[in-house]
C-alpha positions as CSV (number, residue, x, y, z in Angstrom):
1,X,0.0,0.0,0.0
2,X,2.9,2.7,-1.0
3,X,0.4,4.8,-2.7
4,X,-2.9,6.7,-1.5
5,X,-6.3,5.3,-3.0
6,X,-7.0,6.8,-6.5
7,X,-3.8,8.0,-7.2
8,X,-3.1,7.4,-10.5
9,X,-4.8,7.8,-14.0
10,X,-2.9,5.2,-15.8
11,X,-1.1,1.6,-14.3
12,X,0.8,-0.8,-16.9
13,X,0.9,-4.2,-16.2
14,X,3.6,-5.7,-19.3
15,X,4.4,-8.7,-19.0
16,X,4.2,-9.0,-15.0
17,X,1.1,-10.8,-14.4
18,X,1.8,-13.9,-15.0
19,X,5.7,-13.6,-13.0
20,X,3.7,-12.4,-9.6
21,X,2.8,-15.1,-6.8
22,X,-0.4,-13.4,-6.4
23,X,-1.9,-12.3,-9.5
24,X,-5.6,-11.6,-8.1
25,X,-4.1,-9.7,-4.9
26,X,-2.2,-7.5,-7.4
27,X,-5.1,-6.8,-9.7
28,X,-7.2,-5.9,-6.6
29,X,-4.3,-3.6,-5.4
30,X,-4.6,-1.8,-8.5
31,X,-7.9,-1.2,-9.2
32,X,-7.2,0.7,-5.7
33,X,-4.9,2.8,-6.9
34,X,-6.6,3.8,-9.7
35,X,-9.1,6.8,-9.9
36,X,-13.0,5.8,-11.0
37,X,-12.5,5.1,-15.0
38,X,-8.7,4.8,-14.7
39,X,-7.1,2.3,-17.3
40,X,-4.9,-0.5,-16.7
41,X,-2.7,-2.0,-19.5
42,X,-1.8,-5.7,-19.2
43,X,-0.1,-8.1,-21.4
44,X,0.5,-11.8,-20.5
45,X,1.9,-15.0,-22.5
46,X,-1.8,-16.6,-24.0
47,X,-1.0,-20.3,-23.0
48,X,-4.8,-21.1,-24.6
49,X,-2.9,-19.6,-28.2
50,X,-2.6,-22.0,-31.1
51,X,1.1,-21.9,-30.2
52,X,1.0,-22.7,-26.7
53,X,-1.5,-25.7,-27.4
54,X,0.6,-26.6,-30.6
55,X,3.7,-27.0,-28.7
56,X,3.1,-27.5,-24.9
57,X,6.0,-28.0,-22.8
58,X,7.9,-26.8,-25.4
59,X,6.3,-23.4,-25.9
60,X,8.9,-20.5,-25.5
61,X,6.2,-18.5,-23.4
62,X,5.5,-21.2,-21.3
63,X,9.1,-20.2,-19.1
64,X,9.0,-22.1,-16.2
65,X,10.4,-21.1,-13.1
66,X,9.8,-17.7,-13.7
67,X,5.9,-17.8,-15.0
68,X,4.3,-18.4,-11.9
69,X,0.9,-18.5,-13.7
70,X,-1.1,-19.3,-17.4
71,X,-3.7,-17.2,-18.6
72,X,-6.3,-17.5,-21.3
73,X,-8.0,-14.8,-22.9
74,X,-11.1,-15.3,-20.8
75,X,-9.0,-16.5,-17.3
76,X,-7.7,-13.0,-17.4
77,X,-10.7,-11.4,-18.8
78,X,-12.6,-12.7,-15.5
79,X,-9.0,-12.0,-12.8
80,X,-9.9,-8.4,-14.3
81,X,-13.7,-8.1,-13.8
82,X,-13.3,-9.9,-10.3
83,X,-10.4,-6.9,-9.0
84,X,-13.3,-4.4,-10.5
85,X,-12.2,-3.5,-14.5
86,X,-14.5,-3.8,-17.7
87,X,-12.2,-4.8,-20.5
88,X,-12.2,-1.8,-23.0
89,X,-10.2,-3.3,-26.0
90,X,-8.2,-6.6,-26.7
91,X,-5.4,-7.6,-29.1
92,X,-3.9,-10.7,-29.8
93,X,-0.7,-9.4,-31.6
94,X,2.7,-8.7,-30.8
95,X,5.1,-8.0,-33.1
96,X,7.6,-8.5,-30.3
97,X,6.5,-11.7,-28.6
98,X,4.4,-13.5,-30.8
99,X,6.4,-14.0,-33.9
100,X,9.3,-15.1,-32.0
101,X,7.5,-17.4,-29.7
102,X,6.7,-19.5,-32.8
103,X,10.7,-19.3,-33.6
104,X,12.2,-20.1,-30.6
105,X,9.2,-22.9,-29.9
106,X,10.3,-25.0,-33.4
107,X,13.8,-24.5,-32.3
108,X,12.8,-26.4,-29.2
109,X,10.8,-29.0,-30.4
110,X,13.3,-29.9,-32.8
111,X,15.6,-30.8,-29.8
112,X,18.1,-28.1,-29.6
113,X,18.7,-26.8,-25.8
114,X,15.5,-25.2,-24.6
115,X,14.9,-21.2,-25.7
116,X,19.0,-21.7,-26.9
117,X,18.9,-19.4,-29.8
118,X,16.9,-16.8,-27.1
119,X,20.0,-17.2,-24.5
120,X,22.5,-16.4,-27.0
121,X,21.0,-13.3,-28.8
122,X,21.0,-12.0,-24.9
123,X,24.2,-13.1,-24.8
124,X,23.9,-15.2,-21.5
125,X,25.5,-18.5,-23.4
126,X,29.2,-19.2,-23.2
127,X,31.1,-21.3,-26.1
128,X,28.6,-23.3,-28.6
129,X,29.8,-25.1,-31.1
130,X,30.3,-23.4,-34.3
131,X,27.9,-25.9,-36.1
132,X,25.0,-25.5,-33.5
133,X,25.0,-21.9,-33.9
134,X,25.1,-22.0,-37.7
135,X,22.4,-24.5,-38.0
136,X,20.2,-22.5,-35.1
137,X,20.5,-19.5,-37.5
138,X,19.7,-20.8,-40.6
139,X,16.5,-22.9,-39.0
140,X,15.4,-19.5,-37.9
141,X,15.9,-17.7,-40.9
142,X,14.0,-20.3,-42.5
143,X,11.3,-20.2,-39.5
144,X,10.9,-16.3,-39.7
145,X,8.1,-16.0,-42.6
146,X,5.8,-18.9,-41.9
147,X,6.5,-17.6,-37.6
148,X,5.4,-14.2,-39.0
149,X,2.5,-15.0,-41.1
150,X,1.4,-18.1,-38.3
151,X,1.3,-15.2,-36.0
152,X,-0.9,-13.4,-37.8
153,X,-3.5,-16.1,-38.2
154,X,-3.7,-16.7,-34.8
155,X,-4.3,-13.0,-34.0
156,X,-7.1,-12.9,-36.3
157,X,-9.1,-16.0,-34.9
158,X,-7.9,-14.5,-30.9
159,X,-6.0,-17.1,-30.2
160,X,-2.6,-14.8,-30.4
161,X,0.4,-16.2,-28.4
162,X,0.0,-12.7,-26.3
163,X,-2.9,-10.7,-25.5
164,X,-2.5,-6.9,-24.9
165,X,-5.8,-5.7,-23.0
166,X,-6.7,-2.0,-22.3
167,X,-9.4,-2.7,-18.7
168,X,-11.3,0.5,-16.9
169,X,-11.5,0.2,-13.4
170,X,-15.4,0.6,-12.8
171,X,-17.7,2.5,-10.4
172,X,-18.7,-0.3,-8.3
C-alpha cells in the first residue's frame, strides 16, 4: 500500500502478471490505486494460443520457473472483472513476442537446448559449437516468414500467443 487510493490515471501491467505469486491480490491492489475510470494496460503470454496448445512444454512462453501462472483470454478477462475493471479493448498481436514465440518454440521441439537461440541473442551462453549456432541460424531464418505469417493467423481467430488488453477500473 505505497500509494494513497486513487492515485493514478494510468497503471501498466507488461508482462508482470503472469511472474507475480499473487496475480488476483495484485489486480485488486490496483484497481485501488486507480481513480473511477482509470485504465490499466496488461499483457500476458496466451497459453490457450494456437502456439501454446501446438507445442506444450515446449512453448517458448510457457518459461518455467519464472511464469508463476497461465492465462487464457477469458482466465484473465474474469481475474480483471473480479479486481473491478471492464475490459475496453483486446489484441492478440505482438510484433515482439508472438512471432518469436513461434521461432524459438520450433527450435525447441526440434531438440536443440530449450529457448538456446533466445540465451545467446541476450548473450547469456558461453562457447557453442560453431555448427550449433550456424544451423540454429539458418533454422530460424528459415522459420521467420511462416512464424510471422502463423502469428498473424492466430491473432485474427484470438488465439494470439500474447494478448494486450486496455481494462477501466469501474464504479462499483
Amino acid at each position: 500500500d505505497s500509494y494513497p487510493e486513487a492515485f493514478f490515471d494510468v497503471v501498466s501491467i507488461w508482462h508482470v502478471l503472469e511472474h507475480l505469486p499473487d496475480p488476483d491480490s495484485t489486480l485488486r491492489q490496483v484497481s485501488r490505486w486507480l481513480v473511477p475510470g482509470g485504465a490499466l494496460l496488461v499483457a500476458v503470454p496466451n497459453i490457450g494460443s494456437w502456439q501454446g496448445r501446438a507445442f506444450k512444454g515446449h512453448w517458448f512462453h510457457l518459461d518455467p520457473p519464472r511464469h508463476l501462472y497461465h492465462f487464457t483470454a477469458g482466465s484473465l478477462e474474469k481475474a480483471l472483472g473480479q479486481a473491478g475493471f471492464r475490459v475496453e479493448a483486446a489484441r492478440h498481436f505482438s510484433m515482439e513476442q508472438n512471432p518469436y514465440g513461434y521461432l524459438q518454440s520450433c527450435l525447441n521441439a526440434l531438440g536443440f537446448p530449450k529457448d538456446d537461440l533466445y540465451e545467446t541473442i541476450k548473450g547469456n551462453q558461453g562457447f557453442k559449437p560453431l555448427i550449433s549456432k550456424s544451423l540454429q541460424a539458418l533454422l530460424a531464418a528459415f522459420l521467420l516468414l511462416p512464424s510471422l505469417l502463423l502469428s498473424l493467423g492466430e491473432a485474427v481467430f484470438r488465439r494470439g500467443g500474447t494478448i494486450e488488453l486496455v481494462a477501466r477500473k469501474t464504479n462499483r
